[in-house]
C-alpha positions in Angstrom: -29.9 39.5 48.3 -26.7 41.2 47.6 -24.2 40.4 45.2 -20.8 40.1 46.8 -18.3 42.4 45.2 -15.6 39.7 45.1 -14.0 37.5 42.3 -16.2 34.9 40.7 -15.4 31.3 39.0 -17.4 30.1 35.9 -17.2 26.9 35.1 -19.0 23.9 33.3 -19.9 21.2 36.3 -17.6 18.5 34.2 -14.9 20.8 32.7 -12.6 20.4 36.2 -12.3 17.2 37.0 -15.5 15.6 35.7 -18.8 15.9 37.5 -20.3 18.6 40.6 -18.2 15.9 43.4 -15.1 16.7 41.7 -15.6 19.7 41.3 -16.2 20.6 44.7 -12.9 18.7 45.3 -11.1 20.8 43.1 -12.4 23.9 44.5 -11.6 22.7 47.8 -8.4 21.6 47.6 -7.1 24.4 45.3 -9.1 27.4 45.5 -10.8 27.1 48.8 -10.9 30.9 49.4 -10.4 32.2 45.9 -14.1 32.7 44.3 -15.4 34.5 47.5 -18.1 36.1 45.0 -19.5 33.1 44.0 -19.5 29.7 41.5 -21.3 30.2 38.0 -22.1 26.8 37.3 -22.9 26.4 33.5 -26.5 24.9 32.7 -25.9 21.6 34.9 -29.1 20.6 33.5 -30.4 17.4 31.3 -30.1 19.3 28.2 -30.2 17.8 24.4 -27.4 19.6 22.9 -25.6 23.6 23.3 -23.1 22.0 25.9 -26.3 22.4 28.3 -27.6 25.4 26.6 -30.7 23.6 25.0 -32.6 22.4 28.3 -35.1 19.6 28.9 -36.1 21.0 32.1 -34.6 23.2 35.2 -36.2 20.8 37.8 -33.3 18.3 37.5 -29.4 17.7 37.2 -28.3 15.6 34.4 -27.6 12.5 36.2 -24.2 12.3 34.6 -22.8 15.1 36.8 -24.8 14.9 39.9 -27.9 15.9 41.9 -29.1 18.9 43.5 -27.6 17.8 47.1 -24.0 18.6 44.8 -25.9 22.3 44.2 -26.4 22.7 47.6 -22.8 21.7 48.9 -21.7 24.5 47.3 -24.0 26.8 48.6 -22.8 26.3 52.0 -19.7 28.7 51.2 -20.2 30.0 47.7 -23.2 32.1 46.2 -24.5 29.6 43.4 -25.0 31.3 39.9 -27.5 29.3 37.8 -28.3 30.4 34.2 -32.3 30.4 33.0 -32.9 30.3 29.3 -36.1 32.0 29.0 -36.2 32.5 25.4 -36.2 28.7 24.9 -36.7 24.6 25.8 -35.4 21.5 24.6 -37.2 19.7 21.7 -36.5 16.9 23.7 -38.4 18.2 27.0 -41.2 16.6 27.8 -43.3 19.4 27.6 -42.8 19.8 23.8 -43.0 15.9 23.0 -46.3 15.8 24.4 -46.9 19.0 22.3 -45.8 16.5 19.4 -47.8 14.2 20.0 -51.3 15.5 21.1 -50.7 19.6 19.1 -53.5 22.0 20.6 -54.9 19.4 22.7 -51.9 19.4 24.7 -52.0 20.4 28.4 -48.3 22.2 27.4 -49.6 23.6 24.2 -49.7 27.5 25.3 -46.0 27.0 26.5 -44.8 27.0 23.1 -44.9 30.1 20.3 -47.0 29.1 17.3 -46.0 31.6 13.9 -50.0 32.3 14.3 -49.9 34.2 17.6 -48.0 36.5 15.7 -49.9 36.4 12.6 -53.0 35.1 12.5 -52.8 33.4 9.0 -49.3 31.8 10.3 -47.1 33.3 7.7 -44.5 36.4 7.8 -45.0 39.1 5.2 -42.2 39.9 3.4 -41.5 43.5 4.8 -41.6 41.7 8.3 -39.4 39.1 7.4 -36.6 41.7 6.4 -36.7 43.7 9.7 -36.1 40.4 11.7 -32.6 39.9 13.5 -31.8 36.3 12.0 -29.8 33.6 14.0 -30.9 31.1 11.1 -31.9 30.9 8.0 -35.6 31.0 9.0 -36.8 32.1 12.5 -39.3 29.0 12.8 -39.4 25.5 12.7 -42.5 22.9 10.9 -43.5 19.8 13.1 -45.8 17.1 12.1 -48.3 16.5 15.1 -48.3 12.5 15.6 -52.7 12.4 16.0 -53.4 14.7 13.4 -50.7 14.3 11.3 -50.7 18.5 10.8 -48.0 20.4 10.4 -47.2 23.2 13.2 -44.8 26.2 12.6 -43.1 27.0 16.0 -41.0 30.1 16.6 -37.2 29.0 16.7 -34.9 32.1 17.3 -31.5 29.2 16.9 -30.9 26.1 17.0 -28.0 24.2 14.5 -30.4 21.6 13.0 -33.7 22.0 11.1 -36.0 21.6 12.3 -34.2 22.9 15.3 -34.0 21.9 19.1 -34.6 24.8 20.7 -37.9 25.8 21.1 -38.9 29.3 22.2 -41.2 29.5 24.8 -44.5 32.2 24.3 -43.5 34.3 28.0 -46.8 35.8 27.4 -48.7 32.8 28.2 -50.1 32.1 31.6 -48.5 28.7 31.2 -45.2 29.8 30.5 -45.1 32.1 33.6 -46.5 29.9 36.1 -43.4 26.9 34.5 -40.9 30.0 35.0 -42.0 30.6 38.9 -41.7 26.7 38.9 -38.3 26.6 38.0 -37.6 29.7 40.1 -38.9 28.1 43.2 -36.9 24.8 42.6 -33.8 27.2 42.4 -34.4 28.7 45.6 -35.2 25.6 47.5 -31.9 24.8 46.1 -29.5 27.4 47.5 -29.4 29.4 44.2 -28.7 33.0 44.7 -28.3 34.6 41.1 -29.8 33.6 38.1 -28.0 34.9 34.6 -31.3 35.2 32.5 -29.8 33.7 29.0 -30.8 35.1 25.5 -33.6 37.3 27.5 -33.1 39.7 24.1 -35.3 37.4 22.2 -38.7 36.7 24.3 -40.6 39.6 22.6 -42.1 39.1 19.1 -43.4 42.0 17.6 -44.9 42.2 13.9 -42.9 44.7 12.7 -39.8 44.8 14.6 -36.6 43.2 14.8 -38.1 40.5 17.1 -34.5 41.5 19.6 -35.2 44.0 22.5 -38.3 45.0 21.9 -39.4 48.0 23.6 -41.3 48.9 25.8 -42.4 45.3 26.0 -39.4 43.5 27.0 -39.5 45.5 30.2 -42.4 44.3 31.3 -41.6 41.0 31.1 -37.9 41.7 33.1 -40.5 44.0 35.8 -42.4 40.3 36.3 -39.7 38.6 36.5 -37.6 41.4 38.4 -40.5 41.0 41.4 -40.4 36.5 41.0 -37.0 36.8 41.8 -36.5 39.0 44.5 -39.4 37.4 46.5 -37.4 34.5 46.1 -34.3 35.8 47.6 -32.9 35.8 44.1 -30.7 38.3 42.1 -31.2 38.4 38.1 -28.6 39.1 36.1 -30.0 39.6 32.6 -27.4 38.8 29.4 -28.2 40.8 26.3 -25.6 41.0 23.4 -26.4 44.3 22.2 -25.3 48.0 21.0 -23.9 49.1 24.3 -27.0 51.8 24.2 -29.2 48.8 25.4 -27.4 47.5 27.9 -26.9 51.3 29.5 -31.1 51.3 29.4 -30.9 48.0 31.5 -28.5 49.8 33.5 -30.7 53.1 34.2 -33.4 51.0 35.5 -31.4 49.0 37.9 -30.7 46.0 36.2 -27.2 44.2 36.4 -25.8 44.0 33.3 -22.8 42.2 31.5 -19.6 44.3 30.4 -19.2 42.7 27.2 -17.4 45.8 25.5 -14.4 45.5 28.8 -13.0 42.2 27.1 -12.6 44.0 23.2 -11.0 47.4 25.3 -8.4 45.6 27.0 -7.3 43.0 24.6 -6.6 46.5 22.0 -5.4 48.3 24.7 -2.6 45.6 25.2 -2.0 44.9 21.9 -1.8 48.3 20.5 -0.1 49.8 23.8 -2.6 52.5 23.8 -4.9 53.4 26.7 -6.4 56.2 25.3 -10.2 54.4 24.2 -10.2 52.0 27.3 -9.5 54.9 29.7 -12.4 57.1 28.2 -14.8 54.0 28.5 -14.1 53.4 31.8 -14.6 57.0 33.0 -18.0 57.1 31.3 -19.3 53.3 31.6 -22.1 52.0 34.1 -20.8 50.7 37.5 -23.3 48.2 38.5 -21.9 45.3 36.0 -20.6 41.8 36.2 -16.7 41.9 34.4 -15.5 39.3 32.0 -12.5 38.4 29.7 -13.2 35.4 28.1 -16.3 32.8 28.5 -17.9 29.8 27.2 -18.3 31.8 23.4 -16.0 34.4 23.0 -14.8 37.9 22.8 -17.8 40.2 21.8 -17.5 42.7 19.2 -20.6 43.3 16.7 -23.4 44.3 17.7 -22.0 45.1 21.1 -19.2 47.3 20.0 -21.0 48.7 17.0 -20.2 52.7 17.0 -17.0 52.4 19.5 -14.6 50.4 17.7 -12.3 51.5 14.6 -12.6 49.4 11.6 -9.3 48.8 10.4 -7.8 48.5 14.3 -10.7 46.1 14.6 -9.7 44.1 11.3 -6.3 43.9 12.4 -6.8 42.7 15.5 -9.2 40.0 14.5 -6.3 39.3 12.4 -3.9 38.9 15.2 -5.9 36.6 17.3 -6.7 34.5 14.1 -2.8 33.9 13.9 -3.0 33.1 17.4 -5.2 30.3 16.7 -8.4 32.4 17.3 -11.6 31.4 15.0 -14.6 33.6 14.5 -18.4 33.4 14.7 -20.2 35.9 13.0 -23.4 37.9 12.1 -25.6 35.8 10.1 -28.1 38.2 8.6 -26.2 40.9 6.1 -28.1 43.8 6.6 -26.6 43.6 10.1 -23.1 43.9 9.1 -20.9 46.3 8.2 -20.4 49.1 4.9 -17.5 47.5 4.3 -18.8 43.8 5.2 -17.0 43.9 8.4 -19.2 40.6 10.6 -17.4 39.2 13.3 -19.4 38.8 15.9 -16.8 37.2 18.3 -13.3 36.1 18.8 -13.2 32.4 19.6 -10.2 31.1 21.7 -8.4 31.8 25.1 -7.6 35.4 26.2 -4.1 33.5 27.1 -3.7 32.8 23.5 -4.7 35.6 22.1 -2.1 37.9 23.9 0.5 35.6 22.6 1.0 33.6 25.9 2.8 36.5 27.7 2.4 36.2 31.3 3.0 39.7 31.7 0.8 40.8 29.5 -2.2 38.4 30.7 -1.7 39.3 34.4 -1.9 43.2 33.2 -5.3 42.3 31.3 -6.7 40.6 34.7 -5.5 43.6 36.7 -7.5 46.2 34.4 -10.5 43.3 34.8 -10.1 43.6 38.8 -9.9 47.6 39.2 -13.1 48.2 36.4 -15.9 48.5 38.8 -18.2 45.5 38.9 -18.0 42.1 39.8 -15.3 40.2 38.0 -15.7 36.5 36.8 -12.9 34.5 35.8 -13.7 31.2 33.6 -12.4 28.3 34.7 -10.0 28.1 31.4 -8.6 31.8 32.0 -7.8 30.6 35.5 -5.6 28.2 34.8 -4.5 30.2 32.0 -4.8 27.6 29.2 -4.4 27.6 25.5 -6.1 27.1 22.8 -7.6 23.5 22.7 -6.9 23.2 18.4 -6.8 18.9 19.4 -10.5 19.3 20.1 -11.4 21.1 16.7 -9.0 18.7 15.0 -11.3 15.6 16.5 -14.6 17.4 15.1 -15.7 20.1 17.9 -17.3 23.2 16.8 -15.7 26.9 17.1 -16.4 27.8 20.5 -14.7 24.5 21.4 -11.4 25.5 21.7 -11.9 27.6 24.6 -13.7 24.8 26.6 -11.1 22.3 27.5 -11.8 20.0 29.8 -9.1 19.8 32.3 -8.1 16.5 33.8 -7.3 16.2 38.3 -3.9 15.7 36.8 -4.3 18.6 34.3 -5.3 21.2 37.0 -3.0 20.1 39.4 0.0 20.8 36.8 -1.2 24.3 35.9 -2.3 25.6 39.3 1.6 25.4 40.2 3.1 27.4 36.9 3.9 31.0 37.7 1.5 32.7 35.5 -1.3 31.1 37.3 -0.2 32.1 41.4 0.6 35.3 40.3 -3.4 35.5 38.9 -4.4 33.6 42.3 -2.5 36.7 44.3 -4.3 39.3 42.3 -7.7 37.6 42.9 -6.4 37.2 46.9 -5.7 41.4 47.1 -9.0 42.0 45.0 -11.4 39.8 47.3 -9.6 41.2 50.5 -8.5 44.8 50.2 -11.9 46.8 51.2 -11.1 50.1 48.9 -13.1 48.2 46.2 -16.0 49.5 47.9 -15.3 52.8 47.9 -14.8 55.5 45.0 -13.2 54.8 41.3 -11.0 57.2 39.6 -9.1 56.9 36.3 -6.6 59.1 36.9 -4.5 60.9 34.2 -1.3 58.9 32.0 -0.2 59.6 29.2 -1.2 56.7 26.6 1.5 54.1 27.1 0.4 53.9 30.9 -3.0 53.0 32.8 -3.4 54.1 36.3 -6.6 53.3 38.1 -7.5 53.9 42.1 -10.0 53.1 44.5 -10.4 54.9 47.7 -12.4 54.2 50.9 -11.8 56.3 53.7 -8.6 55.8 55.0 -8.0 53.1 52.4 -6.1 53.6 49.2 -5.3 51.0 46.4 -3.4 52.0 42.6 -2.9 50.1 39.7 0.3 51.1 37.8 0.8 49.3 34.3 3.4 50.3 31.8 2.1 49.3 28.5 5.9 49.2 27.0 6.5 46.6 29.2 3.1 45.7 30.7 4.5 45.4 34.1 1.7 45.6 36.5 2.3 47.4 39.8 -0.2 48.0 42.5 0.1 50.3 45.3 -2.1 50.0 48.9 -2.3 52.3 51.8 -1.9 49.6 55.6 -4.4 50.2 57.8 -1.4 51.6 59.7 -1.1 54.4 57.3 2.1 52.9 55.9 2.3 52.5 51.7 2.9 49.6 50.2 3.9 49.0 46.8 4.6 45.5 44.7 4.7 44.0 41.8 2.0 41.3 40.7 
């Protein structure tokens, strides 16, 4: 199935208005031709914590926001992205509450990724323990089996609580596959066209490796569940935070991947009024991407940046966006950061905020987002060009919070009439219409105050113009008359 090279919506299925009915409302009545590329519907699942992120199962929608007939409504005019964790379950499933009661004699016991599949005497030697990309403090979790009373060490890449509630699933097992082609054949029953494999980075354990990426392994694995997919009438789109070399390997074999080094490139770019490093990236970077500003964490930089970004320009600028009202998350294990100590791993907070609430400025950012090949996503918050939510953090929310406001019918119906926000609705409108998009990409050559970027398709011709002095944003079309047109956005 092809993905449609149009603008996407991401959203959380309670985050605009409430619940998947609402939602649909709200699409309806405000956007009902806007996200012509599709709705990415955060996990919608009965999950145990994560904001949906730590699953009990991908069979059914937590009751709370709806049912699968909601799924399916949307299908009817929208391409439905669904995200898969692979790498992990729920604690709370019941596949791994059985495993806690009955241990081996579980039926789901080969789901789950015992320390002793790895080594056989269930304990990590030192020198492997070092090489190991951390999330936690310890990669694995002990449980005491309710029969035996025995005490099981389980592989748990994250989780916030010990012993955590994500558990990682062994995708090596038999069982595990044939519960993956379950919940793949539930999604396609369901309408679901694209699945964003989540955290895919981690599946492959390796003694002796960083346990992240793991080559040539992990491409066996994404080969399998390439082939599921497709038979299914399903597209993967495969989300590794990486060094950028990994996600050009994905690329090379045909994988979609995620621009997570765009966001970083244009938020400098407009802060610094250069376009000298974003200009050179975009001549040089892969063309079969998804686009992204902002999203449900937060501006990538380490490890995705690592080797393309300036230390002290990045320092500053993580400086900026913290005056903003930006907060960080950042590499847990040391040996992963910086000489200098350098560790952010993201920039938590609205792209709105962090360029200072300029309009001008914003609209310029989304522009640069709309001309870089590949299919742009706009997260619901970044549509309506919010701020940051600090009331949520002041009430006890974690980090990532403050980007994930939940928006009220009232709330939307405000925002979706300030000027800021129709001027972002009439750039989605020419990007989603204009057919040039699927033609032939140039950068073509500014000086470094100025971006100017061009698609062309036979007779069609589109420009983008933006001043960086000013950051007025002018785009320039060719009629299918022949006649030029030219306006500001």
């Amino acid at each position: 199935m092809p993905v449609k090279n149009k603008v996407q919506l991401i959203t959380y299925p309670d985050s605009l208005g409430g619940d998947l009915k609402t939602l649909h409302e709200v699409i309806s009545t405000h956007f009902p031709d806007t996200f012509q590329g599709g709705i990415h519907i955060l996990p919608p699942f009965p999950s145990s914590g994560d904001r949906g992120f730590a699953p009990l199962t991908y069979l059914e929608i937590e009751p709370s926001f709806g049912g699968w007939e909601d799924v399916q409504k949307f299908g009817e005019k929208h391409d439905i992205l669904l995200d898969l964790m692979v790498n992990h379950i729920s604690a709370k499933s019941e596949f791994f509450k059985d495993f806690l009661k009955h241990g081996r004699k579980s039926q789901y016991a080969d789901l789950f990724l015992t320390v002793d599949k790895i080594w056989a005497d269930g304990e990590i030697p030192a020198d492997d323990f070092k090489k190991i990309f951390l999330r936690r403090t310890e990669p694995y979790s002990d449980f005491s089996i309710g029969i035996s009373g025995e005490t099981e060490r389980v592989w748990t890449t994250f989780g916030k609580v010990t012993p955590s509630e994500q558990i990682d699933l062994d995708v090596n097992s038999p069982a595990t596959r044939q519960l993956l082609t379950d919940f793949f054949e539930n999604f396609a029953k369901n309408g679901v066209k694209i699945v964003r494999l989540d955290a895919v980075g981690y599946i492959t354990k390796k003694p002796g490796s960083s346990f992240f990426f793991v080559e040539p392994e992990i491409y066996e694995f994404l080969d399998w569940v390439t082939e599921l997919a497709h038979s299914l009438g399903i597209e993967l789109l495969p989300e590794v935070h990486a060094h950028y070399s990994i996600q050009n390997k994905l690329a090379k074999k045909g994988h979609w991947i995620y621009d997570f080094i765009l966001p970083y490139r244009i938020l400098e770019t407009l802060l610094y009024r250069d376009s000298t490093d974003l200009l050179n990236y975009l001549k040089e970077r892969p063309h079969k991407q998804f686009t992204m500003l902002d999203c449900h964490d937060g501006v990538p930089i380490k490890p995705d940046l690592d080797d393309l970004y300036d230390g002290a320009r990045a320092r500053k600028l993580v400086d900026t966006c913290l005056e903003r009202g930006s907060n960080l998350s950042l590499i847990y294990a040391p040996e992963y950061h910086d000489p200098d100590g350098f560790d952010v791993h993201q920039i938590r907070g609205t792209y709105y905020s962090m360029l200072d609430k300029d309009d001008d400025a914003y609209i310029a950012a989304r522009a640069i987002q709309f001309f870089a090949p590949g299919v742009p996503q706009v997260y619901y918050v970044g549509l309506l060009a919010g701020e940051n939510d600090l009331a949520i953090l002041d009430h006890g929310g974690e980090g990532r919070d403050i980007n994930r406001h939940n928006y009220s019918l009232n709330e939307i119906k405000r925002d979706v009439e300030r000027e800021v926000v129709q001027r972002l609705l009439r750039l989605i409108e020419f990007r989603n219409e204009y057919t040039a998009f699927d033609g032939e990409f140039a950068v073509l050559e500014s000086d470094a105050a100025a971006i100017y970027l061009q698609w062309k398709k036979n007779e069609k011709k589109c420009t983008l113009k933006i001043d960086l002095g000013n950051y007025s944003t002018i785009i320039e079309y060719t009629t299918p008359q022949g006649d030029t047109i030219q306006f500001s956005v």
